[in-house]
Biotite code that builds the C-alpha atoms (Angstrom):
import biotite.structure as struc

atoms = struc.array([
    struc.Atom([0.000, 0.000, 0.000], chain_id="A", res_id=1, res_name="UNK", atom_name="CA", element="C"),
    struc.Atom([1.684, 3.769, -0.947], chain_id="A", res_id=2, res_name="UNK", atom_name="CA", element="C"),
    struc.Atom([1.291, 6.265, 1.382], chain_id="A", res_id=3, res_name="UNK", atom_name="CA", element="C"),
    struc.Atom([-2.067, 7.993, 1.406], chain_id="A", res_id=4, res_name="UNK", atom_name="CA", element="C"),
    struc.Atom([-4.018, 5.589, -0.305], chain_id="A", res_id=5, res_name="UNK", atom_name="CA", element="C"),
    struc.Atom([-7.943, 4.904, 0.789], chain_id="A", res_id=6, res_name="UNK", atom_name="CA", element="C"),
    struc.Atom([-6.541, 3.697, 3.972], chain_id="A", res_id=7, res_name="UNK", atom_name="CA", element="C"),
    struc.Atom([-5.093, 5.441, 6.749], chain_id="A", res_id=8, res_name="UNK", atom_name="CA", element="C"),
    struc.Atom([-1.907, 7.176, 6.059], chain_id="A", res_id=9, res_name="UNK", atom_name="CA", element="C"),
    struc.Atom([1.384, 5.903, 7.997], chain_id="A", res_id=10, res_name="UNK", atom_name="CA", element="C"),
    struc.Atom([3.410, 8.185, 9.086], chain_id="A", res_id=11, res_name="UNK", atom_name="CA", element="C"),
    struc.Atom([1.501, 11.182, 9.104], chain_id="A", res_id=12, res_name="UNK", atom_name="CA", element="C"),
    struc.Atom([3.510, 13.571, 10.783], chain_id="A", res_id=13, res_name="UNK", atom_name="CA", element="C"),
    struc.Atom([6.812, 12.456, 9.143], chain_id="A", res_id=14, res_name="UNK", atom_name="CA", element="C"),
    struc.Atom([4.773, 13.403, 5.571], chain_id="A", res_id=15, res_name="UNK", atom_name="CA", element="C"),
    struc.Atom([3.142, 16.781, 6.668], chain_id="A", res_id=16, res_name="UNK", atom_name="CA", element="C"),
    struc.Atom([6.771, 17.720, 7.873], chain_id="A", res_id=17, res_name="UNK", atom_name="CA", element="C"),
    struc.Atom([8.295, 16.749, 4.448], chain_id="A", res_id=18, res_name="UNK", atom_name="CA", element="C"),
    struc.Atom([5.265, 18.401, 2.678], chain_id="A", res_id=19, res_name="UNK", atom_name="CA", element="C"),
    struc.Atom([5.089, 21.512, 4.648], chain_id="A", res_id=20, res_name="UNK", atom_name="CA", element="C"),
    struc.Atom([6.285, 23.746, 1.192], chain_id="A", res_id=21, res_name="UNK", atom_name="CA", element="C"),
    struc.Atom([2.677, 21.799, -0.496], chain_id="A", res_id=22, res_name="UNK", atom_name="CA", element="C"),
    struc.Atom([-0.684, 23.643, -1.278], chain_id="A", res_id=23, res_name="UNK", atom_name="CA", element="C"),
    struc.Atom([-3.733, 21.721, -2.135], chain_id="A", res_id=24, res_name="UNK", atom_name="CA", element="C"),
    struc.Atom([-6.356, 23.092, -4.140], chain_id="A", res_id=25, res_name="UNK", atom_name="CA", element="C"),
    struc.Atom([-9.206, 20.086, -4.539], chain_id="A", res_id=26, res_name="UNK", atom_name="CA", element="C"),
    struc.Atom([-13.103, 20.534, -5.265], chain_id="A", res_id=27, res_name="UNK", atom_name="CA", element="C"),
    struc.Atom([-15.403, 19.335, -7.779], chain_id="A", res_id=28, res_name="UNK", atom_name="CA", element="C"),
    struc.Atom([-15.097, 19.411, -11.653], chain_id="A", res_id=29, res_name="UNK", atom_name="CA", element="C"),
    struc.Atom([-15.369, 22.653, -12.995], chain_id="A", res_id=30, res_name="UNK", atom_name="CA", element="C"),
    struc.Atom([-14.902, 24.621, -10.357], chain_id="A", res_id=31, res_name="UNK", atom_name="CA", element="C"),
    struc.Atom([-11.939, 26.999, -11.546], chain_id="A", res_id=32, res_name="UNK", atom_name="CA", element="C"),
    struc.Atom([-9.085, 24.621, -10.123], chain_id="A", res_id=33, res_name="UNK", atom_name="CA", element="C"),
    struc.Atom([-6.795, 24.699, -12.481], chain_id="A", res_id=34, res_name="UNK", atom_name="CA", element="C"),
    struc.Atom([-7.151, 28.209, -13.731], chain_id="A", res_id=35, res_name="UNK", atom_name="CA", element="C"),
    struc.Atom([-6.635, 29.459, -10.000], chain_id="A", res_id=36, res_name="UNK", atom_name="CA", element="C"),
    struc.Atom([-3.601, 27.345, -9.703], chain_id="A", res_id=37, res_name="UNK", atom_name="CA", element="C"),
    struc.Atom([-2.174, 28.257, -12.563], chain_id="A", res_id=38, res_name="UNK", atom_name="CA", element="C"),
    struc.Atom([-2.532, 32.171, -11.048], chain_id="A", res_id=39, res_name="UNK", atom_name="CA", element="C"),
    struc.Atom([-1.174, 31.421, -8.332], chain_id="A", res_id=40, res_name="UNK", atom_name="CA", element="C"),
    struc.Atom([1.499, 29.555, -9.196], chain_id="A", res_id=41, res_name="UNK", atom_name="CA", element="C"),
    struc.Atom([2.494, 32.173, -12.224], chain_id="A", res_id=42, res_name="UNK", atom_name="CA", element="C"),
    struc.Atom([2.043, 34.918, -9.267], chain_id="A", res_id=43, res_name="UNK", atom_name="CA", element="C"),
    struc.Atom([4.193, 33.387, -6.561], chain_id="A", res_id=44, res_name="UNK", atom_name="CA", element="C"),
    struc.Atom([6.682, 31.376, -8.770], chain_id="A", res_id=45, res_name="UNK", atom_name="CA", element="C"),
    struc.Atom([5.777, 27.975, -7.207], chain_id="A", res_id=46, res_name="UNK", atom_name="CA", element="C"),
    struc.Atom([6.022, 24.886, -9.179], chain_id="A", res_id=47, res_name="UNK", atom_name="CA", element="C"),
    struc.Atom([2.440, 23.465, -10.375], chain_id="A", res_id=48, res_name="UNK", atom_name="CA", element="C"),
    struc.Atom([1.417, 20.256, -9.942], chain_id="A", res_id=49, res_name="UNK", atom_name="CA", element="C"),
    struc.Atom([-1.574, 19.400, -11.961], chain_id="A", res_id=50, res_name="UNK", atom_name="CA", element="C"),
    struc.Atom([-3.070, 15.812, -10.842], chain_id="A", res_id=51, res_name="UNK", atom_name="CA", element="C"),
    struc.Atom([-5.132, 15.465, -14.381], chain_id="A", res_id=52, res_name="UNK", atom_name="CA", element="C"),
    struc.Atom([-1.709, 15.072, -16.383], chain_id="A", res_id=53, res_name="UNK", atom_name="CA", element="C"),
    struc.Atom([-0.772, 12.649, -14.540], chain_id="A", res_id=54, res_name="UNK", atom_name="CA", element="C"),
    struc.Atom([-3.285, 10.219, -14.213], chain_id="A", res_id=55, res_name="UNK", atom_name="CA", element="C"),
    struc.Atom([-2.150, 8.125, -17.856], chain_id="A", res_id=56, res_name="UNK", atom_name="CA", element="C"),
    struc.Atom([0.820, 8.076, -15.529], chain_id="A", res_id=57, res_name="UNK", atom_name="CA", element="C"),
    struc.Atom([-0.296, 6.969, -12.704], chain_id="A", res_id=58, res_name="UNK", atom_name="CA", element="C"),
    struc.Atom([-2.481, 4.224, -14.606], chain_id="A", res_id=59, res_name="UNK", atom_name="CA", element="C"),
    struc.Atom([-0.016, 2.593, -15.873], chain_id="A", res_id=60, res_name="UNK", atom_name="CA", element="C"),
    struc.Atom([2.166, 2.634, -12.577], chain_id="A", res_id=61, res_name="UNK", atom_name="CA", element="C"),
    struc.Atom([-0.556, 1.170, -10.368], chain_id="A", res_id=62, res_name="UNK", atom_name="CA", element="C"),
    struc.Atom([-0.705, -2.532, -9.853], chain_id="A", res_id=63, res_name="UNK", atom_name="CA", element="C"),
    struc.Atom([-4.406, -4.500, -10.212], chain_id="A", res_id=64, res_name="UNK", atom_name="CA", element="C"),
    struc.Atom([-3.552, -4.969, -6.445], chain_id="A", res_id=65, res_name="UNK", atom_name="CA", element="C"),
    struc.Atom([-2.996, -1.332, -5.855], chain_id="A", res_id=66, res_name="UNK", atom_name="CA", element="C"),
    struc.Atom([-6.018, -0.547, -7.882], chain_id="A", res_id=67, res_name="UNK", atom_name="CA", element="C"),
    struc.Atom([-8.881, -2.411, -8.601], chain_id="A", res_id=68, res_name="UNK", atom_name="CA", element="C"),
    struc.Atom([-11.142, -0.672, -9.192], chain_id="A", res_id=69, res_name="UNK", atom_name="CA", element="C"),
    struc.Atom([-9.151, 1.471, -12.167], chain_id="A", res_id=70, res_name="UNK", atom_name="CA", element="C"),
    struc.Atom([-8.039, -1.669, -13.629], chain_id="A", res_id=71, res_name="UNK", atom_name="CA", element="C"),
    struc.Atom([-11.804, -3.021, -13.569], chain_id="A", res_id=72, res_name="UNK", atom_name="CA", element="C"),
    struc.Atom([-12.566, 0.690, -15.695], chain_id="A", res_id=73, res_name="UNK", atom_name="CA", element="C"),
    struc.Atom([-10.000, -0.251, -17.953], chain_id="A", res_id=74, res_name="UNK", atom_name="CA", element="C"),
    struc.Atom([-11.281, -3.666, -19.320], chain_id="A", res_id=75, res_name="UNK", atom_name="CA", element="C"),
    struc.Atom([-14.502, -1.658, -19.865], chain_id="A", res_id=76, res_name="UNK", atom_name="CA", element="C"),
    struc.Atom([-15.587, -0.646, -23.052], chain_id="A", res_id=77, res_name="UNK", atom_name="CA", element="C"),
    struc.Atom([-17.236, 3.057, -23.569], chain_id="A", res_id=78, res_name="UNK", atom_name="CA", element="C"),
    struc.Atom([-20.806, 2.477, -22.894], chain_id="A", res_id=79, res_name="UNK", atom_name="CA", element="C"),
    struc.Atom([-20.483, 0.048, -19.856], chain_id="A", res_id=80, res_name="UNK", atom_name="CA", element="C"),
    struc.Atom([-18.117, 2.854, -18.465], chain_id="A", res_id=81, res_name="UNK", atom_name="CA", element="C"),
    struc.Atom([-20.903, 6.015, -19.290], chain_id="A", res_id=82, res_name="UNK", atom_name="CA", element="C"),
    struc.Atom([-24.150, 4.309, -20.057], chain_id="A", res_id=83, res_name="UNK", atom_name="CA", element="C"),
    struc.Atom([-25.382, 1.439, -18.795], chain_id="A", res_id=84, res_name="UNK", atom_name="CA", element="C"),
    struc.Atom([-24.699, 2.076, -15.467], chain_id="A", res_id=85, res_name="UNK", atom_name="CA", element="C"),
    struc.Atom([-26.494, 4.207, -13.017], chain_id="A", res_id=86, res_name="UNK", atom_name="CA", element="C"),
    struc.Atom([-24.429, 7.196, -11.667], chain_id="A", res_id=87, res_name="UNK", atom_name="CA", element="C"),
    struc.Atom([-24.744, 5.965, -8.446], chain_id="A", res_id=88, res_name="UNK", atom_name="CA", element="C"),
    struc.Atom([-23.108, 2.628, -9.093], chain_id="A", res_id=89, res_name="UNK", atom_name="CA", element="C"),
    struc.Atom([-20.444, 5.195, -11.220], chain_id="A", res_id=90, res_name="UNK", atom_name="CA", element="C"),
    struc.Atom([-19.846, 7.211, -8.496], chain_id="A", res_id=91, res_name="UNK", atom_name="CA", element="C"),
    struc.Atom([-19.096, 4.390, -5.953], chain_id="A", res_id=92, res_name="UNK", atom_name="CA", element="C"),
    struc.Atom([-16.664, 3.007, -8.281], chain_id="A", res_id=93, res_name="UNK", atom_name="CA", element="C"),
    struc.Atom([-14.409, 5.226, -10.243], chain_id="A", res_id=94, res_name="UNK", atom_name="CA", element="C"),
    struc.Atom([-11.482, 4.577, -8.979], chain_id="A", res_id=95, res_name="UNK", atom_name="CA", element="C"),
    struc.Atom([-9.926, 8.359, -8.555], chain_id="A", res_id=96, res_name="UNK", atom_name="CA", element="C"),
    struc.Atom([-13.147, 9.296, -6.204], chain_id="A", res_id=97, res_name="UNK", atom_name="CA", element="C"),
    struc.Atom([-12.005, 5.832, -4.396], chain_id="A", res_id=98, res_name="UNK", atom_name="CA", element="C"),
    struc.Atom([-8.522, 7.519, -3.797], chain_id="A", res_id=99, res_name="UNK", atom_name="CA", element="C"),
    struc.Atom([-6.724, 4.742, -5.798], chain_id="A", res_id=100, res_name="UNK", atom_name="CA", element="C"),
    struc.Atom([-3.637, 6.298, -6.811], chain_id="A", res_id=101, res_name="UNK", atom_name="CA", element="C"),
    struc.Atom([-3.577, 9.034, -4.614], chain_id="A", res_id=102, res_name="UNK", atom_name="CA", element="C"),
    struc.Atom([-0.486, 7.385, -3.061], chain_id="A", res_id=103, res_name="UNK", atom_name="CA", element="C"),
    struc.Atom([1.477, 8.195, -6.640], chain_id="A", res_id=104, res_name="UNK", atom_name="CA", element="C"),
    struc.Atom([0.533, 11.969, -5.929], chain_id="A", res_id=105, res_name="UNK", atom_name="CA", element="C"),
    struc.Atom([2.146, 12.112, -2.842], chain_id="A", res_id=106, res_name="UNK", atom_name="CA", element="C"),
    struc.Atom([5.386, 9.755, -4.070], chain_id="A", res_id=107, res_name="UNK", atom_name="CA", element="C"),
    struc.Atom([5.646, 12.316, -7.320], chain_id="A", res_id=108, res_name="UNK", atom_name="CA", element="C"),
    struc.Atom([5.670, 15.220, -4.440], chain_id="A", res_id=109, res_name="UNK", atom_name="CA", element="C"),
    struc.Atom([7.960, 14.124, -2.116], chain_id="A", res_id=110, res_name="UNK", atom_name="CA", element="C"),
    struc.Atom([10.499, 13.587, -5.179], chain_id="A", res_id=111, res_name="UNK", atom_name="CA", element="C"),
    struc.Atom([10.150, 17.148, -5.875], chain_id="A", res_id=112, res_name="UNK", atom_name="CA", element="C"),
    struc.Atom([12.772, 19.505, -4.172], chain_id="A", res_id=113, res_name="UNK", atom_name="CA", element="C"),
    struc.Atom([11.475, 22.047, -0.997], chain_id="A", res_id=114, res_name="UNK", atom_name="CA", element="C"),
    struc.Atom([12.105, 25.065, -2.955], chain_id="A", res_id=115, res_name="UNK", atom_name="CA", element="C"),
    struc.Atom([9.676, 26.615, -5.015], chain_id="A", res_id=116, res_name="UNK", atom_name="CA", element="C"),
    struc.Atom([6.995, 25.816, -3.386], chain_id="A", res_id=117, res_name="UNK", atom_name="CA", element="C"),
    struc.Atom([4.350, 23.503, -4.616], chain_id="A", res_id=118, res_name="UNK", atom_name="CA", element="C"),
    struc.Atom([0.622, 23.964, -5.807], chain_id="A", res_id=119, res_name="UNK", atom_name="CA", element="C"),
    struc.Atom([-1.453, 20.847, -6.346], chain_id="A", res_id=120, res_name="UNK", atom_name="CA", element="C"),
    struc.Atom([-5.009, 20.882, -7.750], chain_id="A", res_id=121, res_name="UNK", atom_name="CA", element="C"),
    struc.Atom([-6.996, 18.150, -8.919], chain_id="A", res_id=122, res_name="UNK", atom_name="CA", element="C"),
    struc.Atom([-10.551, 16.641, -7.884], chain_id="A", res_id=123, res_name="UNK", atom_name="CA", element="C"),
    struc.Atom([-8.725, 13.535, -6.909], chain_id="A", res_id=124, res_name="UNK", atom_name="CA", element="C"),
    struc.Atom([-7.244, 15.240, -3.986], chain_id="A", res_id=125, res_name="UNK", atom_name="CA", element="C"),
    struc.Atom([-9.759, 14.336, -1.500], chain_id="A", res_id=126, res_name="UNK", atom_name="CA", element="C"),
    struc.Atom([-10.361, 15.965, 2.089], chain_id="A", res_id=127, res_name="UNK", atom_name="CA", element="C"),
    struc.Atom([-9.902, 12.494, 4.091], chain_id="A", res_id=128, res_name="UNK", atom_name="CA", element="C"),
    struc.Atom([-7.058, 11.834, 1.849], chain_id="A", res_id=129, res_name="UNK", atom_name="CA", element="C"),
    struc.Atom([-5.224, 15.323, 2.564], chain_id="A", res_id=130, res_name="UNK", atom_name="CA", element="C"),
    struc.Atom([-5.819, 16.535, 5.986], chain_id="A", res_id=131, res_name="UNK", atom_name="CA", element="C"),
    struc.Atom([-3.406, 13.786, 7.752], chain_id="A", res_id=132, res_name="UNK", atom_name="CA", element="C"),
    struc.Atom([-0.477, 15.370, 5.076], chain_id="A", res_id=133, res_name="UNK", atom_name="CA", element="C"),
    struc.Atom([-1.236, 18.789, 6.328], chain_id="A", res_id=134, res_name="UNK", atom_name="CA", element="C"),
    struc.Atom([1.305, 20.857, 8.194], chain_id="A", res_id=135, res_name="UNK", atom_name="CA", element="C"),
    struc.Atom([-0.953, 23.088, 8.255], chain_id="A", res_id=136, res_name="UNK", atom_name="CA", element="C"),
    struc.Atom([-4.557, 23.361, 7.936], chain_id="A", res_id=137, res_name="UNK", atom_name="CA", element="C"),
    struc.Atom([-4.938, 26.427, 6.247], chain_id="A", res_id=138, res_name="UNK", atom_name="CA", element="C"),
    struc.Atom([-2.696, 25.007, 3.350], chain_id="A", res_id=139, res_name="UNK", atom_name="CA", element="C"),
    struc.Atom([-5.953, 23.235, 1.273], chain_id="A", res_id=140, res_name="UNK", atom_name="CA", element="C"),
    struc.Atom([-9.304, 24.332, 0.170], chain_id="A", res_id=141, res_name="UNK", atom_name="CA", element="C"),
    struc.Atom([-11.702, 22.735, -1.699], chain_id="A", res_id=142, res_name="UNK", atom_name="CA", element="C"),
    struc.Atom([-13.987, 24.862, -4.200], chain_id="A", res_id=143, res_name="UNK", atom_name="CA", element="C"),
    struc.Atom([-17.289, 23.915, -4.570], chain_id="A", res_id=144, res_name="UNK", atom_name="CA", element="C"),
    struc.Atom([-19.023, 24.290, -7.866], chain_id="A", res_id=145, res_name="UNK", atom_name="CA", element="C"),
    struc.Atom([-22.998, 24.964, -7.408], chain_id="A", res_id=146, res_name="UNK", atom_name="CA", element="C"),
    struc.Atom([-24.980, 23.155, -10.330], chain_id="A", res_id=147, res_name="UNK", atom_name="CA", element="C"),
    struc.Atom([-25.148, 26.195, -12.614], chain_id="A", res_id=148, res_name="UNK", atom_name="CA", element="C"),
    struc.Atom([-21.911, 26.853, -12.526], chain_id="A", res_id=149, res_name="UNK", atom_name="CA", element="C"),
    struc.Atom([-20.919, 24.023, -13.431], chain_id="A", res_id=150, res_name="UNK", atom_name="CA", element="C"),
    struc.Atom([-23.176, 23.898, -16.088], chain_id="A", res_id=151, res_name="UNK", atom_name="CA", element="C"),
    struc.Atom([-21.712, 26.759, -17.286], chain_id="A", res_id=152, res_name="UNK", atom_name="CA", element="C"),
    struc.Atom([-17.893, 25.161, -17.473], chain_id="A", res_id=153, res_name="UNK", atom_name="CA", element="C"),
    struc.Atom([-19.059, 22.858, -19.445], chain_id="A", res_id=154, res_name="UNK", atom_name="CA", element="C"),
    struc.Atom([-21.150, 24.573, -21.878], chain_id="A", res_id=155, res_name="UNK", atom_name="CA", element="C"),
    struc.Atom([-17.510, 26.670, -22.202], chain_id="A", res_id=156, res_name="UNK", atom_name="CA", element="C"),
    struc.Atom([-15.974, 23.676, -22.921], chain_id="A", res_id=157, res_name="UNK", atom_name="CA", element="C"),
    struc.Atom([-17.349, 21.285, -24.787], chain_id="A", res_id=158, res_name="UNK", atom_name="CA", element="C"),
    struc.Atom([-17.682, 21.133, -28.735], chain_id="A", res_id=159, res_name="UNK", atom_name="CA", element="C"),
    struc.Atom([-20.216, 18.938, -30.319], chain_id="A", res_id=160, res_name="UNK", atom_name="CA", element="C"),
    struc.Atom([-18.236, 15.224, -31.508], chain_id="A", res_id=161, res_name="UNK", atom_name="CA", element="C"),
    struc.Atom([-15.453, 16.064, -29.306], chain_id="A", res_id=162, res_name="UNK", atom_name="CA", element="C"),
    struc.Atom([-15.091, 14.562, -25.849], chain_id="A", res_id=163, res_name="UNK", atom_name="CA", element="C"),
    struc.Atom([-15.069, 10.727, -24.663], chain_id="A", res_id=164, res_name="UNK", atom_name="CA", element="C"),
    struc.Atom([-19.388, 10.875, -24.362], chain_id="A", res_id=165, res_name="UNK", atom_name="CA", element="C"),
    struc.Atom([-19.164, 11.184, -28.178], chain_id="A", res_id=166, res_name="UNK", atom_name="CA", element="C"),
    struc.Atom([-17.212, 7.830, -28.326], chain_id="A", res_id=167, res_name="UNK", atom_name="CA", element="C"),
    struc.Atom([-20.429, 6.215, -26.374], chain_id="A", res_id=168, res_name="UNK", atom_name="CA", element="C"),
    struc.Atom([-23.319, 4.719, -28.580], chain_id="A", res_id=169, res_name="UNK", atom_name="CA", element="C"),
    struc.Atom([-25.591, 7.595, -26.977], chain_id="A", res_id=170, res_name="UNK", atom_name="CA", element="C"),
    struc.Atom([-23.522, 10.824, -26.056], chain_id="A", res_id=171, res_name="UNK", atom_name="CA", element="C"),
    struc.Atom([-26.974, 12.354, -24.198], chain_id="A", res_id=172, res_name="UNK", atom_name="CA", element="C"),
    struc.Atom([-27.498, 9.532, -21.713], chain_id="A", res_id=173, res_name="UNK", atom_name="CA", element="C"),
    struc.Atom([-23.223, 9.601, -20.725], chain_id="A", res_id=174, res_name="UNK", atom_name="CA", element="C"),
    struc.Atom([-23.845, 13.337, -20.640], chain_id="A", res_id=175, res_name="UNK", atom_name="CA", element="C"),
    struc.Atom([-26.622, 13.539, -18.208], chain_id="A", res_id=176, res_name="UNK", atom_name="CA", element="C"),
    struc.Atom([-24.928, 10.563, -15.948], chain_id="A", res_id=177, res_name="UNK", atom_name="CA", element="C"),
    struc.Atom([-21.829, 12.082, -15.904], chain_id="A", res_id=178, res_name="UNK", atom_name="CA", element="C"),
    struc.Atom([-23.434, 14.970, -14.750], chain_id="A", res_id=179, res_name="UNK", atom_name="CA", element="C"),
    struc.Atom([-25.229, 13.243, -12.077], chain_id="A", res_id=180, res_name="UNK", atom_name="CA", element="C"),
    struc.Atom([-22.282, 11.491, -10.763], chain_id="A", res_id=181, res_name="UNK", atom_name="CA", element="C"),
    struc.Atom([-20.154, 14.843, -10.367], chain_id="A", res_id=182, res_name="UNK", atom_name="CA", element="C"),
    struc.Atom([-22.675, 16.516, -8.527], chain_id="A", res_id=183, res_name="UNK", atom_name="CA", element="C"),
    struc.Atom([-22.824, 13.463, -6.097], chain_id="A", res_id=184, res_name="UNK", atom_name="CA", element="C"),
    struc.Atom([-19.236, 13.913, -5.581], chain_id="A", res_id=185, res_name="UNK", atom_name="CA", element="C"),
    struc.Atom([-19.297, 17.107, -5.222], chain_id="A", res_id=186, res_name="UNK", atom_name="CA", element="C"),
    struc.Atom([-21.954, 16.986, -2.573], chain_id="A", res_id=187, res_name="UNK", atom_name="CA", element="C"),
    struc.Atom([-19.712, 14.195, -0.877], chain_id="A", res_id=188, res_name="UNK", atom_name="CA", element="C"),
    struc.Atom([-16.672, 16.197, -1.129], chain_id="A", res_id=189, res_name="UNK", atom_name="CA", element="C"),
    struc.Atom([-18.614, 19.498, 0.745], chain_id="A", res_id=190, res_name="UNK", atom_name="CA", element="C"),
    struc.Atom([-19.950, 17.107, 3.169], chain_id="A", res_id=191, res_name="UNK", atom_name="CA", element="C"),
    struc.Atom([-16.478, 15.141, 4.052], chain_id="A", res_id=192, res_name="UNK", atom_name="CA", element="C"),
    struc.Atom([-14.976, 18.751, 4.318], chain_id="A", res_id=193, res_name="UNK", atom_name="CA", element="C"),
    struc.Atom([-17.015, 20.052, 6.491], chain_id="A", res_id=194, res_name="UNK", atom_name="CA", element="C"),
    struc.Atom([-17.409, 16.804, 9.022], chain_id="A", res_id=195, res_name="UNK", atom_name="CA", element="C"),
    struc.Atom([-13.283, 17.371, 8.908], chain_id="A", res_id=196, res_name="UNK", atom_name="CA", element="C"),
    struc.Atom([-13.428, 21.026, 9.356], chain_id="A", res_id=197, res_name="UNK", atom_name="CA", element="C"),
    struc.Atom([-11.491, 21.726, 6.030], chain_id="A", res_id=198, res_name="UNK", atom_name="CA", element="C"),
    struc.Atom([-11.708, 25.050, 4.321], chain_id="A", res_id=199, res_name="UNK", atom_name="CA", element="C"),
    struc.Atom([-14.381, 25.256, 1.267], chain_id="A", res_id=200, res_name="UNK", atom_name="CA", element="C"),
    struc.Atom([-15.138, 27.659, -1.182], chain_id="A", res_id=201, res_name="UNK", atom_name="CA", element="C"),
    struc.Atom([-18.687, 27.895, -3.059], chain_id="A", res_id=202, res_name="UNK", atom_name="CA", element="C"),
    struc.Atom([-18.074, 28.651, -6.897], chain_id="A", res_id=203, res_name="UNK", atom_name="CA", element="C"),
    struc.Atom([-21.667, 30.222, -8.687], chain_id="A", res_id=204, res_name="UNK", atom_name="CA", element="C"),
    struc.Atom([-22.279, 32.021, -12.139], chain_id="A", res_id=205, res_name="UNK", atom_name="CA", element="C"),
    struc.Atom([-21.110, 35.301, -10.371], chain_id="A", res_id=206, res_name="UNK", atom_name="CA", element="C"),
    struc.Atom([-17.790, 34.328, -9.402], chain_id="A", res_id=207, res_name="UNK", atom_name="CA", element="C"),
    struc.Atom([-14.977, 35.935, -11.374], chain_id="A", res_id=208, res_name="UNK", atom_name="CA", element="C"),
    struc.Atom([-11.342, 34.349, -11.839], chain_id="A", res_id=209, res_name="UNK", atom_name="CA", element="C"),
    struc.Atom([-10.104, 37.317, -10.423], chain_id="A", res_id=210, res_name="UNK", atom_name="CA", element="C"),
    struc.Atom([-12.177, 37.052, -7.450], chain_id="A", res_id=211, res_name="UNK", atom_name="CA", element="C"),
    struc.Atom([-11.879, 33.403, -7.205], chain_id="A", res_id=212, res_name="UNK", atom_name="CA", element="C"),
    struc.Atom([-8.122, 33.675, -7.043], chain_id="A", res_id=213, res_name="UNK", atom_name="CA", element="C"),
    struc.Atom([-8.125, 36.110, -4.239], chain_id="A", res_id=214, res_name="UNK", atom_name="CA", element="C"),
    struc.Atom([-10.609, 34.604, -1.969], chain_id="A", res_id=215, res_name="UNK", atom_name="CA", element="C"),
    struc.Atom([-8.280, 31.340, -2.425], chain_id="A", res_id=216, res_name="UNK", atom_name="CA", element="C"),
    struc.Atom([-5.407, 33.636, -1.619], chain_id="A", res_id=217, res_name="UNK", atom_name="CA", element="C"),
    struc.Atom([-7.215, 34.750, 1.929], chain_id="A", res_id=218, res_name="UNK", atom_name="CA", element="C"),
    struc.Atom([-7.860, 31.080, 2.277], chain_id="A", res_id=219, res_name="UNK", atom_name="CA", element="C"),
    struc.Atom([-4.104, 30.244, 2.236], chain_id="A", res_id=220, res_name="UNK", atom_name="CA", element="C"),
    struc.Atom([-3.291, 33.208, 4.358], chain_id="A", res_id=221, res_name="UNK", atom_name="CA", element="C"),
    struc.Atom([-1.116, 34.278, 1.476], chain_id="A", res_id=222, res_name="UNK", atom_name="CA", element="C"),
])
């Protein structure tokens, strides 16, 4: 088992000490993540540590022990992954919201130097996960996309026959369960935050990047 897998993390203390230079910027998908770690990180001159480009990565490095879930997603084909299966059962299984591989996060991060320091966003980074590598507490936040928001992100970002729903035999129905799934997990995220007394930021239509970045910026005590 790597450190900070699903389970309980050994040696907490010895990693929050060795992590202390870390900031952790988690949340729900489309929430403004990466754009406000990329400020920040441009701002400050801190190395940025994006967990989305490494997840082919981190595939490939995990064992079907380590994993079993992500190896189970792998043999799947498009539709059993997006549309014949109920977002519940997706939520409860995708391996990331699991925290399989989480433990190849925190081995990339410890190989990085102390100096600059580090920002790490992702939605894998999850608040159970995190809090036992904090030196601090008021070194993560988690930004909380409401529904129209997100919405919104997407809308941004998607163009028709592009995007892995468009590889499924009915792009609407992945759509809508995809949908359904994040805003479980984004409920479960708020909810595991607060019962750990992690900070949280709520995301609407209203919030600007600018303001976004700042109010992440109190948040850090920056």
């Amino acid at each position: 088992m790597r450190p900070g897998q699903d389970e309980e993390v050994a040696d907490a203390p010895e990693l929050a000490a060795r992590l202390r230079h870390v900031f952790w910027i988690g949340g729900g998908s489309g929430a403004g993540k990466s754009t406000t770690a990329r400020r920040l990180a441009d701002r400050y001159g801190w190395r940025l540590y994006a967990t989305d480009d490494v997840m082919r990565d981190h595939a490939g490095r995990a064992t079907p022990e380590e994993a079993p879930l992500l190896h189970r997603f792998i043999a799947m084909d498009m539709d059993e992954r997006w549309v014949n299966r109920s977002p519940e059962v997706m939520l409860e299984t995708f391996h990331w919201f699991r925290g399989e591989g989480f433990g190849l996060i925190v081995e990339d991060l410890l190989r990085l130097p102390p100096e600059p320091r580090v920002i790490v966003e992702g939605f894998r980074l999850l608040p159970r996960l995190v809090k036992p590598l904090l030196d601090a507490p008021q070194h993560a936040v988690w930004l909380l996309p409401t529904p129209d928001f997100r919405r919104t992100a997407i809308r941004s970002r998607s163009v028709p026959g592009e995007g892995f729903v468009w590889r499924t035999s009915d792009p609407a129905r992945a759509g809508r369960n995809l949908a359904e799934r994040d805003r479980m997990f984004t409920t479960r995220i708020e909810e595991e935050a607060e019962r750990l007394r992690l900070h949280t930021i709520q995301v609407d239509t209203t919030t600007t990047e600018d303001e976004l970045t700042e109010r992440v910026t109190r948040a850090f005590r920056l």
